[in-house]
LUMSE-898896 format. One line per field, with one value per residue (C-alpha): x, y negated, z negated; residue in three letters. Coordinates in steps of 0.25 Angstrom, whole numbers, plus 5000, padded with zeros to 4 digits. Layout:
N
c1	c(X|...)
c2	c(Y|...)
c3	c(Z|...)
aa	c(ala|...)
end
This chain:
441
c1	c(4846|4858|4858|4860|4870|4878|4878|4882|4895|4899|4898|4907|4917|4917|4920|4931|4937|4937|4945|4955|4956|4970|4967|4956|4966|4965|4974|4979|4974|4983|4982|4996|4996|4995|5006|5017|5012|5015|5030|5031|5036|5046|5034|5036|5021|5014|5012|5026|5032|5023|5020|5024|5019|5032|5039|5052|5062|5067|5080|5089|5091|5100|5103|5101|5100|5113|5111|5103|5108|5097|5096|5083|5079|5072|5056|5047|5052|5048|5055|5068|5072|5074|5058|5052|5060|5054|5040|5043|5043|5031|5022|5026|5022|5009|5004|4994|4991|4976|4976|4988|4983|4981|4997|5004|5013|5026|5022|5036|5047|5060|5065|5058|5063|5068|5062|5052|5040|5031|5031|5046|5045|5039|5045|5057|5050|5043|5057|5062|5049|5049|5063|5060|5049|5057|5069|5063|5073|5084|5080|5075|5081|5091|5090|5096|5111|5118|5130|5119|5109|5114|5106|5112|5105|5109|5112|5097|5085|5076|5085|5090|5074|5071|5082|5077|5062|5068|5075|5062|5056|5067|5069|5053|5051|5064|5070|5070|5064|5049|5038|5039|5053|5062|5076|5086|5094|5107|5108|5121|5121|5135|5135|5130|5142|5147|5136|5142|5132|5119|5120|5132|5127|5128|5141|5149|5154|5155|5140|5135|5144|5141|5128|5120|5126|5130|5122|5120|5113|5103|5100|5099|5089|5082|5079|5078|5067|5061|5059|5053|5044|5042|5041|5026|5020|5027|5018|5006|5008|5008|4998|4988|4989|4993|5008|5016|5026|5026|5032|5047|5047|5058|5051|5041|5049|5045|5031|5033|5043|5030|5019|5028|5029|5015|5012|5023|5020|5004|5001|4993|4995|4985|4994|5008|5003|4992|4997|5003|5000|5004|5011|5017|5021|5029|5036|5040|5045|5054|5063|5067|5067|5077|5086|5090|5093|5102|5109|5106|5106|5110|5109|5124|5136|5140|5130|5132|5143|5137|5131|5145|5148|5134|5138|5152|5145|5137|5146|5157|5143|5141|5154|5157|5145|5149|5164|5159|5165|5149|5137|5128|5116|5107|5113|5101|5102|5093|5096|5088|5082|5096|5104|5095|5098|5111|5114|5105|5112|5125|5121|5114|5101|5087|5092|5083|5083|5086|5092|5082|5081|5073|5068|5059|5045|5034|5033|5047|5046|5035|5044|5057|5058|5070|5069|5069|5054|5051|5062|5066|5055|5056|5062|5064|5072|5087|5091|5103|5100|5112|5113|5121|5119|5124|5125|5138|5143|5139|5134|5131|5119|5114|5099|5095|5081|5072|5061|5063|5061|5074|5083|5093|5106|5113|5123|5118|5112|5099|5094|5103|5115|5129|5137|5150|5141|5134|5149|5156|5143|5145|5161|5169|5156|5161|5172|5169|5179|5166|5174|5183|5172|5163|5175|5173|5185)
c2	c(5027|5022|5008|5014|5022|5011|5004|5016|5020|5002|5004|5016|5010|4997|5006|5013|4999|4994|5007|5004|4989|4985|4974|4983|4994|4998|4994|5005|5001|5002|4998|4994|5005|5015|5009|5008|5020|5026|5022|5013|5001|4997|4995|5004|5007|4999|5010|5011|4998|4991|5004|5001|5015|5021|5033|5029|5038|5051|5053|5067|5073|5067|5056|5042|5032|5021|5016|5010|5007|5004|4999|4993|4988|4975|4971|4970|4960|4951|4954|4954|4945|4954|4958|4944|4942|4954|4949|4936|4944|4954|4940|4937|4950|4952|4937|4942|4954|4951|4961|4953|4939|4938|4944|4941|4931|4933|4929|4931|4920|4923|4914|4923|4936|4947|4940|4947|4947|4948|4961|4961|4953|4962|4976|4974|4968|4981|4988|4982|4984|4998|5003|4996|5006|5018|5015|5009|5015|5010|4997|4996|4984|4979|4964|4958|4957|4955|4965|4976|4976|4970|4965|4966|4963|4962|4946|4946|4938|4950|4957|4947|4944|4960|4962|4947|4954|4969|4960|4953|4968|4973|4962|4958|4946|4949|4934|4921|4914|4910|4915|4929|4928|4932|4936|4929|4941|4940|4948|4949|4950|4953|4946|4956|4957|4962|4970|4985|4989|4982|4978|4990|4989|4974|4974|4985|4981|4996|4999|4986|4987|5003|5006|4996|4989|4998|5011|5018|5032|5020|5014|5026|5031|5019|5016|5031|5029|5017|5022|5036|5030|5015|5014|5022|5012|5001|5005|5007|4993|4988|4994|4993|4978|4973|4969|4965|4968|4979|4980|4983|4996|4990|4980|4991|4993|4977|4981|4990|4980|4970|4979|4981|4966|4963|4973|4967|4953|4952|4966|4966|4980|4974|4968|4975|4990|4989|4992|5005|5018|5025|5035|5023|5014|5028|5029|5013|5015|5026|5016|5011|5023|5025|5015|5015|5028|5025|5012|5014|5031|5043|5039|5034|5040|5027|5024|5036|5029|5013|5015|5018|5004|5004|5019|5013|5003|5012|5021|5010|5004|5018|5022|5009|5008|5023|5018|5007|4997|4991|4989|4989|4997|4993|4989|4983|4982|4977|4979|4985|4998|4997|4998|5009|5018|5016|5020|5033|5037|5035|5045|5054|5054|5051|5060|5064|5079|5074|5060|5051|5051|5044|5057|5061|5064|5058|5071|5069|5053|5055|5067|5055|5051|5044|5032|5017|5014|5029|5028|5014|5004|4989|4989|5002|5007|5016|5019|5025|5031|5033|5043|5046|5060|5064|5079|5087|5081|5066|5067|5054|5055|5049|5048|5041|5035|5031|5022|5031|5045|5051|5060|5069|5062|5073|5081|5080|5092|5086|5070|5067|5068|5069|5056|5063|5070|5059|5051|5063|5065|5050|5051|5043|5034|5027|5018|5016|5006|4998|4989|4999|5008|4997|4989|4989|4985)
c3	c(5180|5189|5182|5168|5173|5179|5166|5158|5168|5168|5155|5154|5164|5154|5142|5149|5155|5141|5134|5145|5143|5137|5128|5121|5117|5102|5093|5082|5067|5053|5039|5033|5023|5036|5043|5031|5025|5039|5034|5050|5044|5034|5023|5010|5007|4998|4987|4985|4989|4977|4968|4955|4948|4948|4938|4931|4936|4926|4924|4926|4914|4904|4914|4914|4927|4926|4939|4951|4964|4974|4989|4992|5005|5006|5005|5018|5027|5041|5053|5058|5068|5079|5077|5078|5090|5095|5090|5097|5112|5106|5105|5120|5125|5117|5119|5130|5123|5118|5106|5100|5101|5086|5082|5094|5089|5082|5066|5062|5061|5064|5051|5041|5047|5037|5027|5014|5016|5003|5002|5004|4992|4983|4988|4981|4969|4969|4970|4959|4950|4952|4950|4937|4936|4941|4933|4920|4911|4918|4920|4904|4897|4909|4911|4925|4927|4939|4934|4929|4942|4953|4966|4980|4993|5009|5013|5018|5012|5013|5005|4994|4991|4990|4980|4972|4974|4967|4956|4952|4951|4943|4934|4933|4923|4917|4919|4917|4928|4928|4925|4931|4924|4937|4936|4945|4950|4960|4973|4978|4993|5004|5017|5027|5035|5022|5016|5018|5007|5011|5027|5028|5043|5046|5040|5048|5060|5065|5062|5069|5083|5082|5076|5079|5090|5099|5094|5109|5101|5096|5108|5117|5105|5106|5119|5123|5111|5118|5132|5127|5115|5115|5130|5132|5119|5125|5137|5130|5123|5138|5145|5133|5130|5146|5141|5154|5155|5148|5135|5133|5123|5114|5109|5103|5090|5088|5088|5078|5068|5072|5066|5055|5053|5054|5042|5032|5035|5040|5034|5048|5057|5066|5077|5081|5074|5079|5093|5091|5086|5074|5082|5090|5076|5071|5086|5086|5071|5076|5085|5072|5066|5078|5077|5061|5064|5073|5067|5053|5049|5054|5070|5068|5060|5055|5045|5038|5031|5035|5018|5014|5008|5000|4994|4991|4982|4976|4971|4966|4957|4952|4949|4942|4933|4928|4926|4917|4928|4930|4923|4935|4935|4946|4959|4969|4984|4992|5007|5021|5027|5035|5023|5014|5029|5030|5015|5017|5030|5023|5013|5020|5017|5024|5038|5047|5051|5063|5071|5076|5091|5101|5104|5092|5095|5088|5078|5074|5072|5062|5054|5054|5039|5034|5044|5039|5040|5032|5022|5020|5019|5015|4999|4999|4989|4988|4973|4967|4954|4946|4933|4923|4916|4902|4904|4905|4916|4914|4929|4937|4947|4958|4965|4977|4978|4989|4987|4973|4981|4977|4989|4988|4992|5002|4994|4981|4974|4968|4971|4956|4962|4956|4957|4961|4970|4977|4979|4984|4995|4998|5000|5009|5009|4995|4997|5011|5018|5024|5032|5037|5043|5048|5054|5071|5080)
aa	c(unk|unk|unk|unk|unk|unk|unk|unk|unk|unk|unk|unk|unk|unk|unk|unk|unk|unk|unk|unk|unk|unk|unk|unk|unk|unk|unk|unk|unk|unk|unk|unk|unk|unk|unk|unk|unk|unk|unk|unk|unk|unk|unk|unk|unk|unk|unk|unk|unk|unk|unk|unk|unk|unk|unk|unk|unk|unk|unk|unk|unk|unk|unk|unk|unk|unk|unk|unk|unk|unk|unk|unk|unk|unk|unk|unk|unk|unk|unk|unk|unk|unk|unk|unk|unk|unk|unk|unk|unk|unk|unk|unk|unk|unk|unk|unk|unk|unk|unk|unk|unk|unk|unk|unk|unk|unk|unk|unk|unk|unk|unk|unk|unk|unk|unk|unk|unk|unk|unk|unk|unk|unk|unk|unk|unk|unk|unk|unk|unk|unk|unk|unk|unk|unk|unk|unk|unk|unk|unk|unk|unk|unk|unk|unk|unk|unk|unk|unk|unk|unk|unk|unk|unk|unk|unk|unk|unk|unk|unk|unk|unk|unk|unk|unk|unk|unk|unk|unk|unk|unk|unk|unk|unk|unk|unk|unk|unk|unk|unk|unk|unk|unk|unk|unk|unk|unk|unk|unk|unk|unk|unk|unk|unk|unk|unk|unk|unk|unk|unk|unk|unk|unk|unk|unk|unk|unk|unk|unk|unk|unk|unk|unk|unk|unk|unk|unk|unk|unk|unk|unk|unk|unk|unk|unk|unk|unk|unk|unk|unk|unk|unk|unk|unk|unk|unk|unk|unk|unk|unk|unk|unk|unk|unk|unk|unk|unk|unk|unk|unk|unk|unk|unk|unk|unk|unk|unk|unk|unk|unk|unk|unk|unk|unk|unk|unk|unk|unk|unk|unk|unk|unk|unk|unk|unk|unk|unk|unk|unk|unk|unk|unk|unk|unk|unk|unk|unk|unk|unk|unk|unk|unk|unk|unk|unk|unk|unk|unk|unk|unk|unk|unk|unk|unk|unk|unk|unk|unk|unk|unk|unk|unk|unk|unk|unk|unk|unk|unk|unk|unk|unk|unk|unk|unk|unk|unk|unk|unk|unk|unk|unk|unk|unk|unk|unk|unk|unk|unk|unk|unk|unk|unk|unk|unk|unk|unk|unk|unk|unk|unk|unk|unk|unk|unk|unk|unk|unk|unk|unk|unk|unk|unk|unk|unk|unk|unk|unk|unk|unk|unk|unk|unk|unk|unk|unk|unk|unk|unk|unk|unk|unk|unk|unk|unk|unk|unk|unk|unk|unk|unk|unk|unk|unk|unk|unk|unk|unk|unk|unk|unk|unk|unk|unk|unk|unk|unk|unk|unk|unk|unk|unk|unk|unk|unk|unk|unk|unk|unk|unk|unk|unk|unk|unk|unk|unk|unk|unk|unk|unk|unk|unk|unk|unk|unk|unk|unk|unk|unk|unk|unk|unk|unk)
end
């Protein structure tokens, strides 16, 4: 009997040396609809994103809709600079790891950053052939003209190909070129040191030297966030796969940018996901979450009035077409998340109960809902409805849309709200003296 026994306790020993080996540690498994449906990346779900079973809108009564004005952020993308540089150090420090040997390296060029990928190609597409579906009476019989619908978008290729991509949508088979009969379309763009409706950030010198230059609430928030969350996964990270020297915890948001990446271009969530938890994956979306807070919403006064210049505009283009001094019906932006959060922040909308700190517990980070990857995803969509109503009082009316959920625009009785309404809630925001408020000694 001693012989067997032997056997069964080296065996038991073996097993145990093995559960406690390193470079067999196991490695967390997702499917691609569970990580976007998740809401953890900026990936609008497939079943949205492409659904074209959509219900024209129905109109107030004895009111018709005269005008669009939508903001629509730009398709899916590859990364941005500041990632692949990050990716580049990643592929040093994970070149001995052995459970990475197949995805280590960096895939990502630094000439093709912020460039569409195909999906970003056909999310706007999409766009435009939905709100042809979700408006169908007003869209009936209009041809293209420059003067009637008019295309904007930021000075960035990501964003003058999504707007190109929601033209082709909107005006399907309605032109002259080839056999798919496109329509050539212009798209105006600003430079962006000038671009206080789209970029409003990038072109005010007081937000870029105070803000986001010098945001000392932001940093504090962030490394306070880093040495109490990101630090004990950074450890894990470096104990479980033998990384030394250990890993520096702010480069754990790259990570996450990198699972990310991996989805939209390889549609893989075998390599840089697979590391991380579910519960880890929400807590590294939060130091996102954490800085657009801070740079881009309510975490900083100034961007309550940063959308100002956007507003302005708005208002000019409704006012003008009710005076008769336009014939624009359709006015179509295409820009970022940055700008669709800085326009809700300067009206008010999409606040969380409470400001976001590096304090939250988990419970609370699961409950925060109005954050860039929950709200705004790639090609999302902001519409202005704009009404005319023959009742006694020839009202105007207004409604905001979100990815077509309507939302009650603070101040207003009902989510139709009263044009007078809606400019006199706005107030010294029209007619904004951009420069003046954005100039920095």
């Amino acid at each position: 009997m001693r012989p067997s026994y032997h056997i069964l306790h080296s065996v038991f020993i073996f097993a145990l040396l093995i559960s406690y080996n390193p470079t067999l540690c196991k490695r967390y498994k997702y499917s691609l609809e569970e990580l976007i449906n998740a809401h953890l990346f900026w990936l609008e779900p497939a079943q949205t994103a492409f659904n074209l079973d959509i219900e024209p809108i129905s109109y107030p009564d004895k009111c018709e809709l005269k005008q669009l004005h939508l903001n629509t952020r730009h398709g899916a993308r590859l990364p941005d600079p500041d990632d692949i540089s990050a990716y580049d150090k990643l592929e040093k420090i994970f070149a001995d790891v052995s459970i990475a040997k197949e995805w280590y390296k960096n895939p990502f060029l630094l000439r093709d950053n912020f460039q569409l990928v195909k999906r970003g190609e056909l999310e706007p597409y999409f766009d435009g052939l939905q709100s042809r579906k979700r408006y169908p009476k007003f869209w009936k019989g209009v041809k293209y003209n420059p003067e009637i619908t008019r295309f904007q978008s930021s000075a960035t290729s990501r964003a003058g190909a999504s707007s190109m991509a929601f033209s082709e949508g909107l005006f399907n088979g309605e032109g002259p070129l080839d056999t798919c009969k496109s329509r050539p379309v212009y798209v105006w763009s600003l430079p962006t040191e000038q671009d206080f409706m789209l970029q409003p950030h990038f072109a005010c010198a007081r937000w870029n030297q105070t803000v986001f230059t010098n945001n000392k609430l932001l940093n504090e928030q962030l490394y306070s966030y880093g040495n109490k969350t990101l630090k004990p996964i950074a450890n894990r990270l470096s104990k479980e796969y033998n990384i030394n020297p250990p890993l520096d915890p702010h480069l754990l948001p790259s990570f996450f940018t990198y699972c990310q990446f991996y989805i939209v271009q390889f549609h893989r969530t075998d390599t840089w996901c697979s590391l991380f938890s579910p519960k880890e994956l929400l807590l590294l979306r939060y130091y996102w979450d954490l800085r657009s807070y801070y740079i881009l919403q309510y975490g900083d006064p100034f961007n309550k009035r940063l959308g100002c210049g956007y507003y302005t505009q708005l208002v000019n283009g409704v006012d003008d077409y009710l005076n008769g001094k336009s014939e624009m019906i359709a006015d179509i932006k295409n820009s970022h998340g940055y700008t669709l959060l800085i326009l809700f922040t300067t009206l008010g909308v999409f606040k969380e109960k409470e400001p976001l700190t590096a304090d939250f517990t988990y419970e609370q980070i699961k409950k925060v809902r109005f954050t860039e990857y929950i709200s705004v995803p790639w090609s999302s969509t902001f519409y202005f409805e704009i009404y005319t109503c023959s009742d006694d009082h020839n009202k105007v009316l207004i409604r905001a849309l979100l990815n077509f959920k309507p939302f009650l625009i603070p101040g207003c009785e009902s989510e139709y709200c009263e044009w007078n309404k809606f400019k006199e809630i706005l107030g010294d925001k029209i007619g904004c003296d951009f420069k003046k408020m954005c100039a920095f000694p």
